[in-house]
C-alpha positions as CSV (number, residue, x, y, z in Angstrom):
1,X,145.1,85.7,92.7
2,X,145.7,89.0,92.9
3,X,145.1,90.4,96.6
4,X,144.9,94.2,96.1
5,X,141.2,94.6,98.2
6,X,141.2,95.0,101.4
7,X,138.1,93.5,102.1
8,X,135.0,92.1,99.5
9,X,131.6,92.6,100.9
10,X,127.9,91.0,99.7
11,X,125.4,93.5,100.5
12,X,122.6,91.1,99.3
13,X,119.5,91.0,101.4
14,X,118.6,87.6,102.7
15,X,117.3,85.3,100.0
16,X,119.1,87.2,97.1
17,X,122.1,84.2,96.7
18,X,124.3,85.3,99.9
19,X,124.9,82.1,101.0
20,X,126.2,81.0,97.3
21,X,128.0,83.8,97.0
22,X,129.7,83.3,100.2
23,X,130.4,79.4,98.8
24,X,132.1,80.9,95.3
25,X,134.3,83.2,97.2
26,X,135.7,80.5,99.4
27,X,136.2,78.6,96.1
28,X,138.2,81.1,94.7
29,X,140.7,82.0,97.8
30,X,138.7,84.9,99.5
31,X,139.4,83.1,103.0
32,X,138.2,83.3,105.2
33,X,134.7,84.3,104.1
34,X,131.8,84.4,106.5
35,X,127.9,84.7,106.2
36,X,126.9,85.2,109.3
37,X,128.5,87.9,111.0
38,X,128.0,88.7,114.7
39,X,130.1,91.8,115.4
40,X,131.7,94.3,113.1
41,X,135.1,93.3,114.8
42,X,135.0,89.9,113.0
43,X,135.2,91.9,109.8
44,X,139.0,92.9,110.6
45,X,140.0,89.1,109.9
46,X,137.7,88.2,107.0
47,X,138.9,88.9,103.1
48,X,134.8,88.4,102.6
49,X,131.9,89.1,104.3
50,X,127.6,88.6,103.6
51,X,124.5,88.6,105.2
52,X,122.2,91.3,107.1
53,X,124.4,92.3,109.4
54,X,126.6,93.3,106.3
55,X,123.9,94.5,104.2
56,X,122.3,97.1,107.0
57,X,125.8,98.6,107.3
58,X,127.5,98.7,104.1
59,X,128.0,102.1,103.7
60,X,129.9,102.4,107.0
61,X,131.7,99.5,105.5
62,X,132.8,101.6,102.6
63,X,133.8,104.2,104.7
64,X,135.6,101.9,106.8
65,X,137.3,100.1,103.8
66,X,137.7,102.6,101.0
67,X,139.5,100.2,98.7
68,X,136.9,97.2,99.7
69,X,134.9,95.8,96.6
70,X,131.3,95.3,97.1
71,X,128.8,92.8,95.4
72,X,125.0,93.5,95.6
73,X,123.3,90.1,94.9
74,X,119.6,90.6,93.6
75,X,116.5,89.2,92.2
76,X,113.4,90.1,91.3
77,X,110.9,91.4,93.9
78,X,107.9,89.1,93.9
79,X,110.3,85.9,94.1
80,X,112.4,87.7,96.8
81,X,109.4,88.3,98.4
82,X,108.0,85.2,98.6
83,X,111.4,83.5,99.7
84,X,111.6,85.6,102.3
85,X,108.1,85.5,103.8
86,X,108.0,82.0,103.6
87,X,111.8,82.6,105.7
88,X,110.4,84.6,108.2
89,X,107.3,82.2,108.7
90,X,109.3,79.3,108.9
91,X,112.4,80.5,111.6
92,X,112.0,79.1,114.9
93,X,114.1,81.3,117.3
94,X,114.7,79.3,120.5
95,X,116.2,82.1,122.2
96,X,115.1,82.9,125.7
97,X,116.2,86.7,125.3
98,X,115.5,88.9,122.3
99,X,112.6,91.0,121.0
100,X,109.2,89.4,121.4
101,X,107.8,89.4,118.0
102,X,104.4,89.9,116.7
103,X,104.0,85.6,116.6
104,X,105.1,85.2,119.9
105,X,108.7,84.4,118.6
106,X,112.0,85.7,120.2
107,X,115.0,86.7,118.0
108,X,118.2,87.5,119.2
109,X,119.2,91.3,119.9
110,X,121.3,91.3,116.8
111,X,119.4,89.7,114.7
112,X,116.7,92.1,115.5
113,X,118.6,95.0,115.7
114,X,119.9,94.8,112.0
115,X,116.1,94.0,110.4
116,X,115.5,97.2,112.2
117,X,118.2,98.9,110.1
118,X,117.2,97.6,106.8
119,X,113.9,97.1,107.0
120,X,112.7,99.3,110.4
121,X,110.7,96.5,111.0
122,X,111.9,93.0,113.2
123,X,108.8,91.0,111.7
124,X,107.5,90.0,108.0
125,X,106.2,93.3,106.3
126,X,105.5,92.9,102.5
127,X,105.1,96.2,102.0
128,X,108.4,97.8,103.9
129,X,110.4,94.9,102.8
130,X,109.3,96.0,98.9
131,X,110.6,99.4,99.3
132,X,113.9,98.3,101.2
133,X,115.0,96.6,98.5
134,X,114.1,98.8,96.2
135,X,115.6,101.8,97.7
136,X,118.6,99.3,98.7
137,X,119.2,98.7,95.4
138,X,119.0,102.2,94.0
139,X,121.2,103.5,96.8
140,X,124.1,101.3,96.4
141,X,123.5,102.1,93.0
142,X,123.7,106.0,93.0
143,X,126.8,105.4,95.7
144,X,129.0,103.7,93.4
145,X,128.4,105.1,90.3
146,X,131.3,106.8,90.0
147,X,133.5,103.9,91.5
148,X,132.1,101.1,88.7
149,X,135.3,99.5,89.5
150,X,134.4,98.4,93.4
151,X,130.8,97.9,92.5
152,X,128.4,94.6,90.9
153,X,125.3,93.5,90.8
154,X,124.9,90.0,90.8
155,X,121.5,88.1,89.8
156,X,122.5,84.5,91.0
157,X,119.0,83.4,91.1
158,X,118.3,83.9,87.1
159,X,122.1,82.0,86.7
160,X,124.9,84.9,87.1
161,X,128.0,83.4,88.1
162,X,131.9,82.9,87.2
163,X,131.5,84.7,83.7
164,X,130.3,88.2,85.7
165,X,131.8,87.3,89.4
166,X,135.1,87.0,88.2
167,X,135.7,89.5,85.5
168,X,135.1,91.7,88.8
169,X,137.7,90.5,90.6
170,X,140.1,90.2,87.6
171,X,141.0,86.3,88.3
172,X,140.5,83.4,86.4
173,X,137.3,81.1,86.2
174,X,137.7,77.9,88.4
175,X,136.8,75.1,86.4
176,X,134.5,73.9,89.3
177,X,130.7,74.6,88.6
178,X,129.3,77.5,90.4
179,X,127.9,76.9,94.0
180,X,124.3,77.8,93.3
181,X,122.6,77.2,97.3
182,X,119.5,77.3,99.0
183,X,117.5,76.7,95.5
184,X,114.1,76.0,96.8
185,X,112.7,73.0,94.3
186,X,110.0,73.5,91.9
């Protein structure tokens, strides 16, 4: 494996195929990879990071790491939507300090504090979350576009996987089926 990056981030939102992606770089020797970052100082020890934490600071990140690659996992809005209402209903903080949300909920500080910088929001907002990921994706886009060679988009929910993940990287497919996570059933 060649090991010429300093670092690989996902700048997915949540429900895009983070946590797969996190699973297919630990398969292919990105170690340690995390998806669930706390503090940008655990970012000095990873070779791959994803998750909102990651995603709400990304272009700090590529200031940070100017050789870093990044992958933008993505899927199509309505789904993405859905998913992640449906997340957002369904999370039961049990955290005794954190922002009170709108259902009586508390999430922690940091989990509160990067929704606010994606989606300036801490709760559910179909409307705000629609044109975050929208302008997310266009953003990243516009930023890389003239470094193709550090940038991918990644649609794991319609079945990307080795054949445009590893291209990227310029390594060999694993002969190991592609960790596709978190698929809700039909």
């Amino acid at each position: 494996m060649k090991d010429i990056w300093d670092k690989i981030f996902g700048i997915g939102l949540g429900k895009t195929g983070t946590t797969s992606l996190t699973k297919a770089m630990v398969i292919l020797g990105f170690t340690p990879a995390v998806h669930g970052v706390k503090y940008i100082d655990e970012l000095r020890n990873v070779k791959f990071a994803a998750d909102i934490f990651v995603a709400a600071r990304w272009h700090f990140l590529a200031y940070a790491y100017p050789k870093a690659k990044f992958i933008l996992t993505d899927r199509d809005t309505e789904s993405w939507l859905d998913s992640t209402r449906r997340h957002y209903e369904s999370t039961q903080w049990r955290s005794m300090e954190g922002i009170l949300t709108e259902y009586g909920l508390k999430i922690p500080l940091r989990t509160a504090e990067s929704r606010w910088l994606l989606y300036r929001t801490t709760t559910f907002d179909s409307e705000r979350f629609k044109n975050t990921m929208d302008s997310h994706r266009l953003v990243a886009q516009i930023f890389f576009e003239s470094q193709p060679e550090r940038f991918l988009i990644m649609n794991i929910i319609n079945g990307d996987g080795w054949e445009k993940l590893c291209p990227f990287l310029d390594i060999p497919v694993p002969e190991v089926p592609f960790p596709y996570k978190n698929r809700r059933l039909l």
